[in-house]
C-alpha positions as CSV (number, residue, x, y, z in Angstrom):
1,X,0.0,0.0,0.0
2,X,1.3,3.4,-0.6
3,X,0.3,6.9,0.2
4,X,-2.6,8.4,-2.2
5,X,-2.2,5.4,-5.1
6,X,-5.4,3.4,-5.5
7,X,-4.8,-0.2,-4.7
8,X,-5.9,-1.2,-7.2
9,X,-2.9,0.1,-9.3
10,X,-1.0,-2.8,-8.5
11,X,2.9,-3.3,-8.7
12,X,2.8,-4.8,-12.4
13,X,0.5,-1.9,-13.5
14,X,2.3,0.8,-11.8
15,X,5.3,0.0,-13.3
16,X,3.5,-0.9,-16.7
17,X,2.5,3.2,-16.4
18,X,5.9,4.9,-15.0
19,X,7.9,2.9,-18.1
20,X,5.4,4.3,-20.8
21,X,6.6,7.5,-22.8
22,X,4.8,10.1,-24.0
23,X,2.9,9.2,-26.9
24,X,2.6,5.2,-25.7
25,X,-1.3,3.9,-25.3
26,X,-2.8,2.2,-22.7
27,X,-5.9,-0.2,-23.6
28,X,-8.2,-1.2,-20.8
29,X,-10.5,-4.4,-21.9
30,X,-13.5,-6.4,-20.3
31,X,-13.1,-9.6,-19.7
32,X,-14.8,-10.8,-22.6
33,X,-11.5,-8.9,-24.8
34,X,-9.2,-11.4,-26.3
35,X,-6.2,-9.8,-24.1
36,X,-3.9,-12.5,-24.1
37,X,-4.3,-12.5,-27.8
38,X,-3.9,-8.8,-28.5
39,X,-1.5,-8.0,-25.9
40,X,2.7,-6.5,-25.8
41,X,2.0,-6.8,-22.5
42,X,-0.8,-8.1,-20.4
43,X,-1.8,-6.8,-17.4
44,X,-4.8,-8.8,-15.2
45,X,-7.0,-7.2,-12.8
46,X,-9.4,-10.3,-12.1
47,X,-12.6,-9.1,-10.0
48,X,-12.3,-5.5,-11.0
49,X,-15.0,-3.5,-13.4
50,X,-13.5,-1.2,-15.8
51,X,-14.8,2.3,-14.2
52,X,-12.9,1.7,-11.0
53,X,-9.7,0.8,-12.6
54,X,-10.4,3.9,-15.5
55,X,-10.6,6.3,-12.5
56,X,-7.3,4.8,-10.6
57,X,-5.4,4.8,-13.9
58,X,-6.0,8.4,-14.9
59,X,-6.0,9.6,-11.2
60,X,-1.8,9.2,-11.7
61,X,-2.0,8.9,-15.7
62,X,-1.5,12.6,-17.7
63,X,-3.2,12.1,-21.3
64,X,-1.7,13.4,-24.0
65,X,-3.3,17.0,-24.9
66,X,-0.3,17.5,-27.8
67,X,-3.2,15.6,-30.4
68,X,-6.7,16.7,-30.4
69,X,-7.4,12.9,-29.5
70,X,-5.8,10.8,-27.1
71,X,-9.2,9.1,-25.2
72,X,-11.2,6.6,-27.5
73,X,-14.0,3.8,-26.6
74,X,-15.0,0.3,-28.3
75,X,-18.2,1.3,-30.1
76,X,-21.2,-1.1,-30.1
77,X,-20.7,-3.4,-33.2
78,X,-20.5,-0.6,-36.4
79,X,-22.6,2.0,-35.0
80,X,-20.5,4.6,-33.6
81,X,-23.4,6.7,-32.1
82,X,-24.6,4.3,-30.1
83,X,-23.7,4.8,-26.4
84,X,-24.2,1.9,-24.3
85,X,-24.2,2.2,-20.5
86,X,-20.9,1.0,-19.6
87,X,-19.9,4.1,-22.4
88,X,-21.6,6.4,-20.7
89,X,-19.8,5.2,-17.7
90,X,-16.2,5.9,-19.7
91,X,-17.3,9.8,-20.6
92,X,-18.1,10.3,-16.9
93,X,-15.3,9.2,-15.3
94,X,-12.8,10.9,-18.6
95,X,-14.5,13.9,-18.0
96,X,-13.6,13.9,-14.6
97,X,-10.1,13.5,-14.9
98,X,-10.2,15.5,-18.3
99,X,-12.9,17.6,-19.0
100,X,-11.3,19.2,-22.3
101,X,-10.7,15.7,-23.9
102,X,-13.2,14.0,-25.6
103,X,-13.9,10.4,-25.7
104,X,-13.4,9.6,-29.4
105,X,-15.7,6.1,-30.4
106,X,-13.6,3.8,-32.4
107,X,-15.1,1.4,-35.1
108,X,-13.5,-2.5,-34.1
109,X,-11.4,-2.4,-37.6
110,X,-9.6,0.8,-36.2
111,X,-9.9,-0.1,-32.3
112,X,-8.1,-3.8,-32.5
113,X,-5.2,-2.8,-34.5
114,X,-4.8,0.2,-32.1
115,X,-5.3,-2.2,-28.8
116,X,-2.3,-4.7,-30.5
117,X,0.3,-1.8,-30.6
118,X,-0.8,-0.5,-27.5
119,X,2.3,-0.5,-24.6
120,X,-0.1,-2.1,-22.6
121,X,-3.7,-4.0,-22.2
122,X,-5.2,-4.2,-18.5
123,X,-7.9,-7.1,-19.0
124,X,-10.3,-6.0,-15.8
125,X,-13.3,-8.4,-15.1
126,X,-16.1,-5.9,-16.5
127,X,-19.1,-8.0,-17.5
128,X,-20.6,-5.5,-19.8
129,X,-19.8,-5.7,-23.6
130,X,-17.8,-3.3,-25.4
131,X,-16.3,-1.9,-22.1
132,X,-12.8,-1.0,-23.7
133,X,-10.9,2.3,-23.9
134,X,-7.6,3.0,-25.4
135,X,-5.8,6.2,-23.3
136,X,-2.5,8.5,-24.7
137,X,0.1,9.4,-22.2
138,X,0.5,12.7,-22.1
139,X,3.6,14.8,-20.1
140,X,4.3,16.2,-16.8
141,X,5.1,19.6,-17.6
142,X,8.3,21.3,-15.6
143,X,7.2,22.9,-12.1
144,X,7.6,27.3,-13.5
């Protein structure tokens, strides 16, 4: 346990997040994701939803604000307006942690190829389908 890190950011995935660059992606998956298929590197959080572990990755994670895009969502099947629950869920908690960065949806030919070269994919236990996001680290800027 450490002082003002979520547990649930465990050793593999804090270390997974302090040795990505600037520009590297993060995927976060549900558990019905093929993760051990798609993954560099495969991080498992069995018996945790996606939303807590969104909210504990970008409560430490800075998203890239150099792109005019660095937040994007599984959409359901080939409709990209549709916005299932668990996606309403994801713009919440984004807005939250990064109110000027919008949650861009992804059609699955252009999310799985972007999931497969992420740094990372955190397969969480989330039950609900379609509960995946892809996030951009951004930079901790220099104290003025």
């Amino acid at each position: 346990m450490l002082k003002g890190i979520d547990p649930i950011l465990s050793p593999e995935l804090l270390a997974a997040l302090r040795a990505m660059g600037h520009g590297d992606e993060i995927a976060l998956v549900d558990g019905n994701y093929p993760g051990q298929e798609h993954a560099r590197r495969l991080v498992r959080l069995d018996g945790h939803h996606l939303i807590p572990v969104l909210d504990a990755i970008l409560s430490v994670l800075p998203i890239d604000d150099f792109v005019p895009e660095a937040i994007f969502r599984a959409t359901v099947k080939q409709d990209k307006d549709a916005l299932d629950p668990v996606h309403r869920d994801i713009i919440e908690c984004c807005r939250r942690h990064e109110p000027s960065q919008p949650v861009v949806p992804l059609l699955g030919p252009e999310f799985y190829p972007r999931v497969k070269a992420a740094h990372t994919v955190v397969q969480t236990s989330e039950p609900r389908l379609y509960g995946n996001v892809i996030l951009r680290k951004g930079v901790i800027y220099p104290a003025r």
